[in-house]
C-alpha positions in Angstrom: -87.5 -11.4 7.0 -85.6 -9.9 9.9 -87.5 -7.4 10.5 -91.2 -8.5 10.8 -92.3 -10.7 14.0 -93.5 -13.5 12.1 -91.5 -16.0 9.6 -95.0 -18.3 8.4 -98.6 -16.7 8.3 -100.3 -20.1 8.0 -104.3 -21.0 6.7 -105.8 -24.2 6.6 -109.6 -23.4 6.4 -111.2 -21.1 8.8 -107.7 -21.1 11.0 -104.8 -19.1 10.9 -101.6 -19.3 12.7 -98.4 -17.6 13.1 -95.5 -19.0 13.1 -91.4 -17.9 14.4 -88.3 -19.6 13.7 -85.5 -19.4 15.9 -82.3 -19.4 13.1 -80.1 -19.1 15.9 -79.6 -19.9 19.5 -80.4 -16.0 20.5 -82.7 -16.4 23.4 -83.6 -12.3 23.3 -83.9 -11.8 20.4 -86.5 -14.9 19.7 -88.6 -12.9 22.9 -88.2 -10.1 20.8 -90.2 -11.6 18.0 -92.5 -14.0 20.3 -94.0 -10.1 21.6 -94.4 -9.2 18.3 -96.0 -12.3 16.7 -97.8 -12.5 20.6 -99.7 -8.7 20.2 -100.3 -9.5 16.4 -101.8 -12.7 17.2 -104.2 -11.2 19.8 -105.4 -8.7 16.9 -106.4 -10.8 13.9 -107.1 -14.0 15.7 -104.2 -16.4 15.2 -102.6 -19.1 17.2 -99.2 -18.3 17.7 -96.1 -20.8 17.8 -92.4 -20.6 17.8 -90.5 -23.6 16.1 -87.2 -24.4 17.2 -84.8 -26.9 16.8 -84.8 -29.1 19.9 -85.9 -29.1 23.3 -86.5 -25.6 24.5 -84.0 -24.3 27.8 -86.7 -24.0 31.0 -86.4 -20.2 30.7 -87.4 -19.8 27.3 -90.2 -22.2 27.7 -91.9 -20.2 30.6 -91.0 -16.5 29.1 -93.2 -18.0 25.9 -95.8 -19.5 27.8 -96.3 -16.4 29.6 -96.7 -14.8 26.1 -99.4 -17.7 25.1 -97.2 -18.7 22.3 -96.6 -22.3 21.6 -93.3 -24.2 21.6 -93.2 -26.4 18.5 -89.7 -28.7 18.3 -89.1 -28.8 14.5 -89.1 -32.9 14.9 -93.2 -32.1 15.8 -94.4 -29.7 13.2 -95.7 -32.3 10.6 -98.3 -33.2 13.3 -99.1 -29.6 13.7 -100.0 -28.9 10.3 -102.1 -32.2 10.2 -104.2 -31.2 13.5 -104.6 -28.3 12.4 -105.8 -29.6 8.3 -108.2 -32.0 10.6 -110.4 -29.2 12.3 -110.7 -27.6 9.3 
């Protein structure tokens, strides 16, 4: 959806994540979302990530970093959603 911050709400066990996809190459409007998913996160206890296609530009990487949400390149999510299956 456009309109909500998060595109994945994900559960595997007792943890919970939240998950945005950048569909384009919009750098604002992806820190638009990361703010939301970030203060929605903080509430009801999930890990936060943003998956993109490739390697991140420097400035998007720090603006997210300094939100406490994850960079995940789309070539890596697999092992994300094994580590996370694993602590289950």
């Amino acid at each position: 959806s456009k309109r909500t911050p998060l595109d994945l709400l994900i559960r595997l066990g007792s943890r919970k994540a939240g998950v945005v996809v950048r569909h384009k190459r919009d750098h604002k409007k992806l820190l638009q979302r990361a703010v939301g998913l970030s203060a929605i996160s903080r509430l009801a206890n999930l890990d936060s990530f943003v998956l993109i296609d490739d390697a991140p530009e420097r400035g998007l990487r720090v603006d997210l970093e300094d939100l406490d949400v994850e960079i995940i390149e789309k070539s890596r999510y697999r092992n994300l959603l094994m580590s996370l299956r694993e602590e289950e």
